[in-house]
PAZAPA-4460 file (N, C-alpha, C; in steps of 0.05 Angstrom, whole numbers, plus 32768, in hexadecimal, padded with zeros to 4 digits):
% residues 135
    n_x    n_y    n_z   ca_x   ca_y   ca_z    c_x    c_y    c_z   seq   type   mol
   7CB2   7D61   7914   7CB9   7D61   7930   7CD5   7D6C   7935     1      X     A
   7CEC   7D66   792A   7CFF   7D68   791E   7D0C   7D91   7922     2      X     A
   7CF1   7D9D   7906   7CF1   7DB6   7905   7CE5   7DC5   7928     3      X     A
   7CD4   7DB3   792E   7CCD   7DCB   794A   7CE5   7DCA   7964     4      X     A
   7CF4   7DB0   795E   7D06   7DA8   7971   7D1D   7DC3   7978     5      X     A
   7D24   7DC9   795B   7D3A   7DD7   7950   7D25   7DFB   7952     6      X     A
   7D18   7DF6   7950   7D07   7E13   7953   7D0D   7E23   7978     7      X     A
   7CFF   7E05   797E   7CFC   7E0F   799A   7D1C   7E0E   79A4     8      X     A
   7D32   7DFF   799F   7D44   7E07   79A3   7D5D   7E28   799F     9      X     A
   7D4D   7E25   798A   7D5B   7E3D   797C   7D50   7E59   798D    10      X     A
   7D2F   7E56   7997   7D24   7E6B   79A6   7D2E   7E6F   79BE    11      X     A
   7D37   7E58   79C9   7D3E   7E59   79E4   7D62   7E62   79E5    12      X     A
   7D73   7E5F   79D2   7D8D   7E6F   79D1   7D8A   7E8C   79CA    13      X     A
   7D73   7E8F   79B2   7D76   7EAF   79AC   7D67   7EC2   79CF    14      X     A
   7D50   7EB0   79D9   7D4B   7EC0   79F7   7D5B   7EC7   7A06    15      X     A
   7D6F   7EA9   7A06   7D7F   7EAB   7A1B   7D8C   7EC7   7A29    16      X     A
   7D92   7ECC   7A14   7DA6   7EE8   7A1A   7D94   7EFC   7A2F    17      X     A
   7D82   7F03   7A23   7D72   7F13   7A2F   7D69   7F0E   7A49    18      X     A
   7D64   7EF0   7A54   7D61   7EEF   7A6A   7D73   7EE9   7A7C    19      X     A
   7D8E   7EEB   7A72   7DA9   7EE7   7A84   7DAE   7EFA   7AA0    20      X     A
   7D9C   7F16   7A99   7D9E   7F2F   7AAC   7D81   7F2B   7ABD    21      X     A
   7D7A   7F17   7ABD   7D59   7F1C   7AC6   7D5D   7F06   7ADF    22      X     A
   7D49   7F0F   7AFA   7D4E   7F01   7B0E   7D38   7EF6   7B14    23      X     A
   7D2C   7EDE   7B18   7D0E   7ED9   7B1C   7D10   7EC7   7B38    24      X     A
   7D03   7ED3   7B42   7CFD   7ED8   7B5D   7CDD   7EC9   7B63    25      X     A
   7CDA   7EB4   7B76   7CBC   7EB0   7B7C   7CB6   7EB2   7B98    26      X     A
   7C9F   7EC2   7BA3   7CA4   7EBC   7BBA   7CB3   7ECF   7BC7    27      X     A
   7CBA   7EEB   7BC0   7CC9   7EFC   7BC5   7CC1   7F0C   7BDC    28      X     A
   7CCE   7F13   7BEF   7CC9   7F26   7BFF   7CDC   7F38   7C0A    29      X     A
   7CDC   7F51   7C00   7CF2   7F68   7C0A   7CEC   7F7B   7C1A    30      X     A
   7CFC   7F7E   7C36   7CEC   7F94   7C44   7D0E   7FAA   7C41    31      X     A
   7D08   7FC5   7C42   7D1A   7FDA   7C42   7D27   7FE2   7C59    32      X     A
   7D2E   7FEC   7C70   7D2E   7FF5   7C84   7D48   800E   7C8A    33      X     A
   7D4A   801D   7C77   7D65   8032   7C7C   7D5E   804F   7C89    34      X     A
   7D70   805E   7C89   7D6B   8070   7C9B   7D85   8088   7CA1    35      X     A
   7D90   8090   7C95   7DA6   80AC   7C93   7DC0   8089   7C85    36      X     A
   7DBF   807E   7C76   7DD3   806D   7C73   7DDC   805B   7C85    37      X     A
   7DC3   8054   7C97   7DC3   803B   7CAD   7DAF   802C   7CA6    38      X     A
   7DAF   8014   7CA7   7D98   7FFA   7C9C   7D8F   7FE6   7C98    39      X     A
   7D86   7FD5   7C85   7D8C   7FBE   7C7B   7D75   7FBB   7C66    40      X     A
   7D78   7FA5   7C51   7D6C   7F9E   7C3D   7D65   7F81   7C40    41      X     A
   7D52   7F74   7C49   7D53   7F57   7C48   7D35   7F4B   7C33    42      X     A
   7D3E   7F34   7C2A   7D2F   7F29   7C1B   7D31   7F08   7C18    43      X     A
   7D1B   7EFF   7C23   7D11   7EE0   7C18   7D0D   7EDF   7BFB    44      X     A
   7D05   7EC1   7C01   7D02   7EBB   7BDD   7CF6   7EA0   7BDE    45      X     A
   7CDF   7E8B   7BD8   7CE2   7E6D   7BD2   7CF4   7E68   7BBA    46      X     A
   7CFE   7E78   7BA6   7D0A   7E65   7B8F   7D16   7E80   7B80    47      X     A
   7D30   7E7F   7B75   7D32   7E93   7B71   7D48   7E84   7B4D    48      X     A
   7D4F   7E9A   7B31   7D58   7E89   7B1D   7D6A   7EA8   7B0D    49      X     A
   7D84   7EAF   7B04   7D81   7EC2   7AFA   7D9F   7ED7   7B08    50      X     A
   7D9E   7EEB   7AFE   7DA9   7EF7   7B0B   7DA2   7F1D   7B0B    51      X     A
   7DA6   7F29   7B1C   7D9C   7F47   7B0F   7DA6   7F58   7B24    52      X     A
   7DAD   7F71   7B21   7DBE   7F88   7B33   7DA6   7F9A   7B3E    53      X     A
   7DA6   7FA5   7B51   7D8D   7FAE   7B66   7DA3   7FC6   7B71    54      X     A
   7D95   7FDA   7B78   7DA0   7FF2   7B86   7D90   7FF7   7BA3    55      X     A
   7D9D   8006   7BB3   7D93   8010   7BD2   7DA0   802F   7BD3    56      X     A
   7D8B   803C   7BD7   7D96   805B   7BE7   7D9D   8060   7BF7    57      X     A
   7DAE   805E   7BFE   7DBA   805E   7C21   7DC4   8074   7C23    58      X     A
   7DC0   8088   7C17   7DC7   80AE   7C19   7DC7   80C0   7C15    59      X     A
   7DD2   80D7   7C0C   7DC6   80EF   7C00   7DDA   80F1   7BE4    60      X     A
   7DF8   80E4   7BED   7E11   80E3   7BE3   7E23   80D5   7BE8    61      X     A
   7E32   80D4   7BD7   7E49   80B9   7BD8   7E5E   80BF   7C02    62      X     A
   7E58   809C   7BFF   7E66   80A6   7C1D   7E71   807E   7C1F    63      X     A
   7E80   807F   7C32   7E85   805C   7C32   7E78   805B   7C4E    64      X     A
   7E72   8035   7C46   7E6B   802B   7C5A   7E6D   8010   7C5D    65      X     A
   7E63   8001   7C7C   7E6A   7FED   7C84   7E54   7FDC   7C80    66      X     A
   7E57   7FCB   7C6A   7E47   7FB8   7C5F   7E43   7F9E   7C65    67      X     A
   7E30   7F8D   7C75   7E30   7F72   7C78   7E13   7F5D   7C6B    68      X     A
   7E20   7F4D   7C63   7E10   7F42   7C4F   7E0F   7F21   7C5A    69      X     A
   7DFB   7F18   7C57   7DED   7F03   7C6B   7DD6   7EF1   7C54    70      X     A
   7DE7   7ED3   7C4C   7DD3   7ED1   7C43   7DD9   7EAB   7C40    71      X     A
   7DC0   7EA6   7C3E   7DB6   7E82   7C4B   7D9D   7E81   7C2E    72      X     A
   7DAA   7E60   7C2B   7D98   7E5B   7C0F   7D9A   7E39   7C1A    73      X     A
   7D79   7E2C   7C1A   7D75   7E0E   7C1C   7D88   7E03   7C07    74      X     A
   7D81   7E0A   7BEC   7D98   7DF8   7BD7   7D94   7E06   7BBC    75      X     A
   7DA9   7DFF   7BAC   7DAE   7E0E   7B9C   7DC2   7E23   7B9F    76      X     A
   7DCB   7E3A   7B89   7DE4   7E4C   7B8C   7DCF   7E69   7B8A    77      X     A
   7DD9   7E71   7BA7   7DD2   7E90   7BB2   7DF2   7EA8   7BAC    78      X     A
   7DF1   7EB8   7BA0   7E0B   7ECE   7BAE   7E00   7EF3   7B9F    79      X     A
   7E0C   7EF8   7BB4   7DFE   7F1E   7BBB   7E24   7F23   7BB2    80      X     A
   7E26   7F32   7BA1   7E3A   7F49   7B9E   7E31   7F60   7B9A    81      X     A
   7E44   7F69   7BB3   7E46   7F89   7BBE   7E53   7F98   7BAC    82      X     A
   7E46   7FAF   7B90   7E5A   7FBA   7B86   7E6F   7FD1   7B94    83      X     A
   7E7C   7FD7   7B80   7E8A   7FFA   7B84   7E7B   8009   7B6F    84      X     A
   7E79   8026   7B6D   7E68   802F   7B60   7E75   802F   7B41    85      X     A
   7E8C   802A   7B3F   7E97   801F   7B21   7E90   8006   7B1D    86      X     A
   7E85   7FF6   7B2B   7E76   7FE0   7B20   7E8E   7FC1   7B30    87      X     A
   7EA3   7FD1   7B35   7EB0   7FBA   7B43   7EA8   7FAE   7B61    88      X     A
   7EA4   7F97   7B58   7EA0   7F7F   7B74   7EBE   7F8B   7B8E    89      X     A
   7EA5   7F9B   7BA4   7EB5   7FA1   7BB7   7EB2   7F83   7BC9    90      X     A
   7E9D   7F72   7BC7   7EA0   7F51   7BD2   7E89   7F4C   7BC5    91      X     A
   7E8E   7F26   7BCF   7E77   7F21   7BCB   7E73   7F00   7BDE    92      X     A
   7E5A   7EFF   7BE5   7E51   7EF0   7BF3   7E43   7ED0   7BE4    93      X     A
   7E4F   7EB8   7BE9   7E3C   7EA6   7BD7   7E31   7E97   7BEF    94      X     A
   7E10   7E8D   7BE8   7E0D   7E78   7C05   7E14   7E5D   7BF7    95      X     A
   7E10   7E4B   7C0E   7E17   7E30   7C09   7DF9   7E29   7C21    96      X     A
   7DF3   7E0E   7C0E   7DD4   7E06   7C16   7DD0   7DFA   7C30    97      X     A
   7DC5   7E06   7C42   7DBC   7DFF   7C5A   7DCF   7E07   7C6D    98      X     A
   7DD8   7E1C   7C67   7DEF   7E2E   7C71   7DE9   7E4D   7C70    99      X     A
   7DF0   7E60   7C8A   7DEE   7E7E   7C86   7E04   7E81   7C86   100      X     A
   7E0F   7E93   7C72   7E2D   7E99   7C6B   7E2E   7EBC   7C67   101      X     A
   7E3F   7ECC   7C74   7E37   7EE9   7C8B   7E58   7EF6   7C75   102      X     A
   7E57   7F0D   7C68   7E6F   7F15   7C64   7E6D   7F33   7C66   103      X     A
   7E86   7F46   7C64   7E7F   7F65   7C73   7E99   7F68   7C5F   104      X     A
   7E98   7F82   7C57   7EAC   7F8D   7C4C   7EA0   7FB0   7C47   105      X     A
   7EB2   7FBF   7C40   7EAA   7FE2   7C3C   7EA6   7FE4   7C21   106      X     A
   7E92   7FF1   7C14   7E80   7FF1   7C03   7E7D   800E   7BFF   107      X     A
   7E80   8021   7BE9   7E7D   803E   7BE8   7E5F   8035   7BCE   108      X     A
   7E54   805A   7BD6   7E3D   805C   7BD1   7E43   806F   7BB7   109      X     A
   7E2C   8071   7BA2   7E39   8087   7B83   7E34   809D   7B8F   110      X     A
   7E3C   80B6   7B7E   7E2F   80D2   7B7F   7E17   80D2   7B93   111      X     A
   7DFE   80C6   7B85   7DE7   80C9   7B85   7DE3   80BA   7BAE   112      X     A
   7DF5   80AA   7BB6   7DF5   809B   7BCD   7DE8   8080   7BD3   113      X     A
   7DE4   8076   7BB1   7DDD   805B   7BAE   7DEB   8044   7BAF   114      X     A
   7DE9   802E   7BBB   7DF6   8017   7BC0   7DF4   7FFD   7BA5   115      X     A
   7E0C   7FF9   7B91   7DF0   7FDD   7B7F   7DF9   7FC6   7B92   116      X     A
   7DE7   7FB6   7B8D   7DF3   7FA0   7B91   7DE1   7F85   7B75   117      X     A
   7DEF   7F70   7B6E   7DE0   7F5B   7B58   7DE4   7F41   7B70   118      X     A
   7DC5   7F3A   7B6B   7DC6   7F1A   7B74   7DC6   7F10   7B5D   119      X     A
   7DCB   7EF4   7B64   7DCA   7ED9   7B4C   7DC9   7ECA   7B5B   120      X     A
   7DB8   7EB6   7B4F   7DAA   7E9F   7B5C   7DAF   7E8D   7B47   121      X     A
   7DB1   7E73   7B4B   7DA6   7E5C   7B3A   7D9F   7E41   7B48   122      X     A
   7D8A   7E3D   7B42   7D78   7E2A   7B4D   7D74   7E2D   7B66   123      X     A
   7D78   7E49   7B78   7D6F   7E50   7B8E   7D5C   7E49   7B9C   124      X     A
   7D52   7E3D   7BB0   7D3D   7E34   7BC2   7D3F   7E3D   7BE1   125      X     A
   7D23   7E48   7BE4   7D1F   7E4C   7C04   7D3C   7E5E   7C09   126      X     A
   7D3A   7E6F   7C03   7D50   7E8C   7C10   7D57   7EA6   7C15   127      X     A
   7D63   7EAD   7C21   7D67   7EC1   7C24   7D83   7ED5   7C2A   128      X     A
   7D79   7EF0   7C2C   7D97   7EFF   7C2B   7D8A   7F18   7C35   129      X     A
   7DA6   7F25   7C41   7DA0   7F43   7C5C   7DBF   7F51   7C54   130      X     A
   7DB6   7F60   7C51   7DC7   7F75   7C47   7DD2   7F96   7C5D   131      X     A
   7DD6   7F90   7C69   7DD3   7FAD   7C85   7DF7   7FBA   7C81   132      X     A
   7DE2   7FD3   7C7C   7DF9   7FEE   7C75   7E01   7FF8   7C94   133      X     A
   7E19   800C   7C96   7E1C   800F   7CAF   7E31   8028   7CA7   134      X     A
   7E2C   8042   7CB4   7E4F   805B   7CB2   7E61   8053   7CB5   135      X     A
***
C-alpha cells in the first residue's frame, strides 16, 4: 500500500511540471468581435484551474492601443495580463469574488499585429473577462 502511495505521489510531481502552462477551462464560451483593430474578446467559464497565454489579431502590424480589461469571478483567483510583445506585463487585472474589477492601460501589438495576453485561474468559479481594444 505503502509502494502505490509513493508511486502515485511521485507521478503526480514528475506531471506536475507539464501541466503548470495548461488552462482548463469548463463551460467555456468565447465570442471574437474585432474589426480594423477595434473590438473585444469576451469569455465565460463555470470553473476554470491553470494558467496559459492566448493571442488576438487586432491588425495587419504593430501599432498601440487602448486596452480595457473587465473581469468578475463568483470565487476563487481570476487575473488577465496584458503583455508587451517582449513578453513584458504592460498590466494586469486580478478579480476579487463577487466583484467586477475594470482596468485600461496601452498595450502595443508584434510585427505580425498580435495582442498576447495569459489568464490564470485557480479554483475559478462562475466567471468571466472582456477584453476591448480601441486606436
Amino acid at each position: 500500500m505503502a509502494r502505490r502511495t509513493i508511486l502515485a505521489l511521485l507521478a503526480t510531481l514528475l506531471l506536475t511540471p507539464l501541466l503548470s502552462g495548461c488552462l482548463l477551462l469548463s463551460g467555456e464560451r468565447t465570442t471574437i468581435d474585432l474589426l480594423a483593430g477595434v473590438g473585444n474578446v469576451s469569455t465565460t467559464f463555470v470553473s476554470a484551474e491553470g494558467s496559459e497565454e492566448r493571442t488576438v489579431q487586432v491588425g495587419d502590424g504593430p501599432t498601440e492601443l487602448q486596452v480595457i480589461a473587465i473581469i468578475a469571478v463568483e470565487s476563487g483567483d481570476l487575473q488577465i495580463d496584458l503583455l508587451q510583445p517582449d513578453g513584458a506585463v504592460a498590466f494586469a487585472v486580478a478579480g476579487r469574488p463577487d466583484s467586477q474589477v475594470t482596468r485600461s492601460s496601452r498595450v502595443r501589438s508584434d510585427d505580425s499585429g498580435t495582442v498576447r495576453y495569459r489568464v490564470s485561474a485557480r479554483g475559478a468559479r462562475h466567471g468571466e473577462y472582456q477584453i476591448f481594444f480601441q486606436p
